[in-house]
Structures are given as C-alpha cells and as structure tokens.
C-alpha positions as semicolon CSV with decimal commas, in nm:
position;residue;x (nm);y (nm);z (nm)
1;X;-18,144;5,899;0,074
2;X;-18,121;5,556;-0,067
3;X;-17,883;5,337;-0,185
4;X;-17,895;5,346;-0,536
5;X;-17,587;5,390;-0,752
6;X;-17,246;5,187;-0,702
7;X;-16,937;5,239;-0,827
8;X;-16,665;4,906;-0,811
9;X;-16,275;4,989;-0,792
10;X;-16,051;4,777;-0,959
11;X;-15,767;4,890;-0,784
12;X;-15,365;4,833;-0,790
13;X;-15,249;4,879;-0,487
14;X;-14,881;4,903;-0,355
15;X;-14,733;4,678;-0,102
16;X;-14,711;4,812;0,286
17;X;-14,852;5,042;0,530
18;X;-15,125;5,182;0,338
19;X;-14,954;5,589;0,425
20;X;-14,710;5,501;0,146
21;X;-14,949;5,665;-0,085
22;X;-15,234;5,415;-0,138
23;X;-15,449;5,621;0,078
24;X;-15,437;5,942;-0,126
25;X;-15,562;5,719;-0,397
26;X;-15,817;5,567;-0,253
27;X;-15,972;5,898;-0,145
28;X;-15,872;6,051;-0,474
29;X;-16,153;5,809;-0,581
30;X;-16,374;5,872;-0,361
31;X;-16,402;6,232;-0,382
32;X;-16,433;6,163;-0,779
33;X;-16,744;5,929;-0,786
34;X;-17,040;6,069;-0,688
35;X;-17,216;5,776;-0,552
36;X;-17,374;5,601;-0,243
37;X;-17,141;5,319;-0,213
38;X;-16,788;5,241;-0,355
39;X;-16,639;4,907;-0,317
40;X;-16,240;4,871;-0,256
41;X;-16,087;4,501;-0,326
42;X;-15,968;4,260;-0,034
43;X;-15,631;4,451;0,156
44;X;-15,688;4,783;-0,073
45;X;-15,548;4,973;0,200
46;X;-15,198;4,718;0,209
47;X;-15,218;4,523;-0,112
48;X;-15,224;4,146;-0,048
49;X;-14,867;4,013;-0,033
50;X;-14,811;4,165;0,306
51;X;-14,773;3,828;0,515
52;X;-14,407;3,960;0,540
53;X;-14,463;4,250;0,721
54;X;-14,834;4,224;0,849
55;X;-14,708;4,410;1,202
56;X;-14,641;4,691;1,035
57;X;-14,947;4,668;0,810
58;X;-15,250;4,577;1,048
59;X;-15,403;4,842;1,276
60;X;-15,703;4,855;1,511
61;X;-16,032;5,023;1,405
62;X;-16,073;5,363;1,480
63;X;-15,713;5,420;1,339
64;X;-15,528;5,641;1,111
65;X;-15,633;5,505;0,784
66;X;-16,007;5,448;0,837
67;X;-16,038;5,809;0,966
68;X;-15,852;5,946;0,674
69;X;-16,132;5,748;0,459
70;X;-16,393;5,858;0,652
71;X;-16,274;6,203;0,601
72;X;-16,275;6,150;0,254
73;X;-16,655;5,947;0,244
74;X;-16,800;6,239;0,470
75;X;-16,672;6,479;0,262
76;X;-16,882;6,329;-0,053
77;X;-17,125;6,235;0,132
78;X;-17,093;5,844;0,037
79;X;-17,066;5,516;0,204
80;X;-16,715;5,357;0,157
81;X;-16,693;4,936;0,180
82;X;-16,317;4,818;0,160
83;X;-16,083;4,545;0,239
84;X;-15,782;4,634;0,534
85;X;-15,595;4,370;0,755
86;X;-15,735;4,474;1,123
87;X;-15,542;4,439;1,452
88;X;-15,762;4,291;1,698
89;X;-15,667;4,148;2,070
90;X;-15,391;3,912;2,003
91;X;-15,508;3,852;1,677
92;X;-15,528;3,996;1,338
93;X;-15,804;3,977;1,080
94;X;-15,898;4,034;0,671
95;X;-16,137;4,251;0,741
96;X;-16,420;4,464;0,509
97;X;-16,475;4,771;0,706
98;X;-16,817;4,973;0,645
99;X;-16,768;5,355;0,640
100;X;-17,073;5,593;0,590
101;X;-17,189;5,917;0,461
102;X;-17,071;6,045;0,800
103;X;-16,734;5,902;0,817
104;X;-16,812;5,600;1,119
105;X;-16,698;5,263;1,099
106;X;-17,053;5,091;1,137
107;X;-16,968;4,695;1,033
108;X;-16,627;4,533;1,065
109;X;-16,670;4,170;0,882
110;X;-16,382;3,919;0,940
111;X;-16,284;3,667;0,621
112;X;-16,443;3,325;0,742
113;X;-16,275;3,125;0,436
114;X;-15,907;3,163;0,442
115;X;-15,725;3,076;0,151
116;X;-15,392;2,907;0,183
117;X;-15,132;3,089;0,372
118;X;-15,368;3,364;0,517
119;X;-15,393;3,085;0,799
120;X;-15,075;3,172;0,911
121;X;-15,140;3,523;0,949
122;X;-15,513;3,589;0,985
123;X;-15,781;3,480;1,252
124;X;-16,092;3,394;1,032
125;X;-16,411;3,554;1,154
126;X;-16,697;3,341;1,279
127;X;-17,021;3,557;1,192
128;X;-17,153;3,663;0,808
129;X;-17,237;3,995;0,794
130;X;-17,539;4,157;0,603
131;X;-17,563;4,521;0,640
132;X;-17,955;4,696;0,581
133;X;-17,897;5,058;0,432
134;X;-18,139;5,321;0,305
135;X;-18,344;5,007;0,121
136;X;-18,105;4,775;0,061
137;X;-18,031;4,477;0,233
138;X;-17,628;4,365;0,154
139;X;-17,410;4,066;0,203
140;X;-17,034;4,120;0,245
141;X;-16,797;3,808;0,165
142;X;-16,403;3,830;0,082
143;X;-16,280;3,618;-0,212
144;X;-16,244;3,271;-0,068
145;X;-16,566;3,320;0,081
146;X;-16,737;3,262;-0,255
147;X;-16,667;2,909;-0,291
148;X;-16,865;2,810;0,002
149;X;-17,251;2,735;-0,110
150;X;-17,360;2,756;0,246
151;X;-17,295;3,144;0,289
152;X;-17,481;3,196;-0,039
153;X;-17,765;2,943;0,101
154;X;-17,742;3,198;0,458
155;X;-17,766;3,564;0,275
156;X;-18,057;3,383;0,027
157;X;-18,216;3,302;0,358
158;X;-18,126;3,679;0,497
159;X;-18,304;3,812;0,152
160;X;-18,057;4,005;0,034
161;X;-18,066;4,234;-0,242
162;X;-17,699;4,250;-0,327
163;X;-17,442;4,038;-0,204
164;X;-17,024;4,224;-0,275
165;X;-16,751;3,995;-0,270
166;X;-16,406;4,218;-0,188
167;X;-16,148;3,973;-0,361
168;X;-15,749;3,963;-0,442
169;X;-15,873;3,719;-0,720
170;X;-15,581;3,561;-0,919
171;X;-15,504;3,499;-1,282
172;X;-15,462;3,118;-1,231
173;X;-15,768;3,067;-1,108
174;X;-16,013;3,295;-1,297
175;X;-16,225;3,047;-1,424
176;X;-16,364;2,984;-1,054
177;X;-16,409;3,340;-1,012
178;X;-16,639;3,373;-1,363
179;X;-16,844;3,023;-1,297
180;X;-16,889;3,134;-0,863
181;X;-17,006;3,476;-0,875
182;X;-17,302;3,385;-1,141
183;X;-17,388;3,055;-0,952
184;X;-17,417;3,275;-0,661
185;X;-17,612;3,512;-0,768
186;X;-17,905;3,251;-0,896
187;X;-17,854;3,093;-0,562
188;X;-17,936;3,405;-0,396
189;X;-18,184;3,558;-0,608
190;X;-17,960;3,857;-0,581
191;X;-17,771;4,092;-0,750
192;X;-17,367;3,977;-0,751
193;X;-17,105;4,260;-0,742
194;X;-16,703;4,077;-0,758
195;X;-16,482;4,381;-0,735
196;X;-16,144;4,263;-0,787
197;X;-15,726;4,411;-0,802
198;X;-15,601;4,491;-1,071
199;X;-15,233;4,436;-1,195
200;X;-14,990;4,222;-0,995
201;X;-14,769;4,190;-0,723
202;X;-14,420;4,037;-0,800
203;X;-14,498;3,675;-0,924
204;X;-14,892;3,741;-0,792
205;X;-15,101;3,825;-1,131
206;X;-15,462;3,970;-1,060
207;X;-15,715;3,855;-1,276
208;X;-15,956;4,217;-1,281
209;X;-16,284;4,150;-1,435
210;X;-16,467;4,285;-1,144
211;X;-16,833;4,257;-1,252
212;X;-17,157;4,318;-1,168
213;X;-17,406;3,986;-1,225
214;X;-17,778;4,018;-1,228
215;X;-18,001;3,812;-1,058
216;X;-18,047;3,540;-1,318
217;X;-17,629;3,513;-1,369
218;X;-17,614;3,741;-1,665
219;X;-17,343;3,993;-1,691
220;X;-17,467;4,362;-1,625
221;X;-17,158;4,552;-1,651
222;X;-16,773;4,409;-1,695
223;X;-16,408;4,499;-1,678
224;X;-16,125;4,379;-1,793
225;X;-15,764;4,325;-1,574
226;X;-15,622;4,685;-1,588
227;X;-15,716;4,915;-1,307
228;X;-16,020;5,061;-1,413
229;X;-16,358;5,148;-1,238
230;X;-16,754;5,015;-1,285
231;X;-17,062;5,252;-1,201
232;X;-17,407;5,093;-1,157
233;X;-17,731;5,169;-1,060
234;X;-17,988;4,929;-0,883
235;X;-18,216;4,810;-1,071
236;X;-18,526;4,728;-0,841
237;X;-18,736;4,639;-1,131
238;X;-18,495;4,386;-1,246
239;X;-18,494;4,206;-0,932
240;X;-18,865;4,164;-0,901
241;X;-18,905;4,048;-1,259
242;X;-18,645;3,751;-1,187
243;X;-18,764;3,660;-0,860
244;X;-19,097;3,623;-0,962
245;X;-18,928;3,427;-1,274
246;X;-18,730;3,183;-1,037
247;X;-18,944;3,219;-0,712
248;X;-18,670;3,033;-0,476
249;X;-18,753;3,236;-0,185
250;X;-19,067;3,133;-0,172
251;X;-19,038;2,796;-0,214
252;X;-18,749;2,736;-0,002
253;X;-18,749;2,437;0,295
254;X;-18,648;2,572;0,592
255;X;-18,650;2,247;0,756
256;X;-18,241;2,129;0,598
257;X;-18,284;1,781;0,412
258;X;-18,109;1,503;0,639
259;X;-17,865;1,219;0,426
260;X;-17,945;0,903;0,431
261;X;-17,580;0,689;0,346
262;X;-17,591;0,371;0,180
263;X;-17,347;0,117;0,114
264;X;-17,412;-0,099;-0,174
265;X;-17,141;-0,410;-0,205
C-alpha cells in the first residue's frame, strides 16, 4: 500500500464530550472517503471552546473515542490523523492522534505553540513529530504551530514530503493563515495541507479555507468557510520538479549562522 490519496475535513464540530454525536460524524466520514489518510481539524472530537469543561472533555489514549475511530479507520481500511484534548498524568494536552488502517494509535503529538488561553488549560508538548508511512515522510503541527519558522526549518531538515497543520483557525486572523501555510511550504520544499473548522462557536468564527499548497506556495486545491471536504492525490512528480527548481535541501548549512550585535551611536 502507499500513501497516496488524502482527503481534508473541514469540519463543524459541537461543543463537549465528543459522545454527544460528533463521533458518529466523524466516522460517518470516514467510512465515506475511500482514502489512505483523512485529516480532522484541531479538538474535532470536542470542538475548541471547551476550556470550560475540559474534565469532562479530555481522556487518556486508548479510550472510548479513539477506539470508536479506530473501529471506523479499520473498517475502511484508512489511516485517520485528528485533533482531541488528551488526559495525560496530571496534565492535559492538544493532541493529533495517528490512527491506522488497523485501528492503533501509533503517534500522539502534543501542540508545542499554545495560543492564548490554551496555557491555562493545556501542557504544550516538547518533541515535533514526523511520522514515515508507506513512502511518505509527514510533519504534524496544530495551528499556532505554524507561525514558528524554526519547526518549518526542523521538518525541511527531516525531508518531509508533506507537512498537515490540524488548526481551529479564526476569521480575524485569516490573513496569517493564507500568507503561513504558503511560506511554509517553500520553506520546506514540501507539500502544505491546512485543514481547518468550519462554522463557529458562539462569538468564535472559523475561517475554513482548508487548502492544500504545493511545494512552490501555489494553491492545489481550496475551500471555502462552510463545512465541506478536499480530496487529493500526491503528486510525486510535482515535488521533484520543484525541488530540483528551488534545490534548498541541497544547499542547506547545517552548521546555524551565529549573530554578530552591533551598536552604532
């Protein structure tokens, strides 16, 4: 098998414990797609606004909702990558969980960048995470994640071939979100896939546009802000043609430039 087509959820989920019905839909979708890999947003499993009531919302890994969607990715036979809040020792995390074909949790990746009040709620993760499956090498961030150029500088050192940021991206600051994920992607050399919410919760707007950018920051496929879903298929040939265009991995110093600070009166 290989790791070939891709299909991007832009998904509106409802606030609490994800049996309140988010987890029928969620493997609704991934009985329906048909693919190797399908990407859930940051907290599918909870929706985002959950700082409330994160007690009732976080639970360990194995638990009830990861083997309900590894039921469900088993079943079709697909690797599942989604966003969850995880309850750890003493601690809770925004985690992307890893499911595949055969329904194991194989990578748990903890959000490194929190954003705002998350910091009262979350423990941020130390390690990145890249993940090497049936030919592909991927990089897993969580929305915040994006805006720090030294992850992107680490998974362009890993070589990765696609790097998926799982994001509760909001309306306010969408720009960010469309000038980031194409910067990253020529940083990396890499294909970029932002999969995003959709709709909003209370006051929260969601700004959508999940999207899949190539490796020179073009836009390969696109949605807009209602909940909605992208399919994709590598594209192996496209990523040799714009590496050897832009050959950054070859020419990259390994050695980290020092700075040199001067104070002119």
């Amino acid at each position: 098998m290989s790791l070939e087509t891709i299909t991007l959820v832009q998904f509106d989920s409802s606030i609490g414990p994800a049996e309140d019905g988010t987890l029928e839909r969620m493997c609704a979708h991934i009985r329906a797609a048909d693919v190797d890999l399908i990407v859930f947003p940051e907290l599918a499993t909870t929706g985002y606004s959950i700082f409330d009531q994160i007690e009732k919302c976080a639970e360990p890994i194995p638990g009830p909702t990861t083997r309900i969607l590894g039921q469900a990715a088993a079943e079709s036979n697909t690797h599942v990558l989604l966003g969850m809040p995880v309850q750890g020792q003493n601690r809770v995390h925004n985690s992307a969980i890893w499911i595949d074909r055969q329904g194991k949790v194989r990578i748990q990746y903890d959000k490194r960048q929190l954003w705002g009040d998350e910091c009262n709620v979350f423990t941020p993760g130390e390690d990145l995470v890249v993940v090497d499956c049936e030919g592909l090498s991927v990089g897993i961030q969580i929305c915040y994640d994006l805006n720090f150029p030294e992850q992107a500088a680490a998974f362009a050192r890993a070589e990765v071939d696609l790097l998926v940021n799982i994001s509760a991206w909001s309306e306010p600051m969408k720009g960010d979100w469309d000038r980031l994920l194409p910067a990253r992607a020529i940083e990396t050399g890499a294909f970029v896939l932002g999969c995003n919410h959709a709709g909003d919760e209370g006051d929260l707007m969601f700004y959508g546009h999940s999207t899949v950018y190539n490796p020179d920051g073009s836009v390969n496929r696109r949605l807009k802000n209602e909940p909605d879903a992208i399919t994709w298929q590598f594209e192996e040939k496209l990523l040799t043609q714009e590496r050897k265009r832009n050959p950054m991995r070859e020419d990259r110093r390994e050695d980290g430039p020092g700075i040199e600070r001067i104070q002119v009166e």
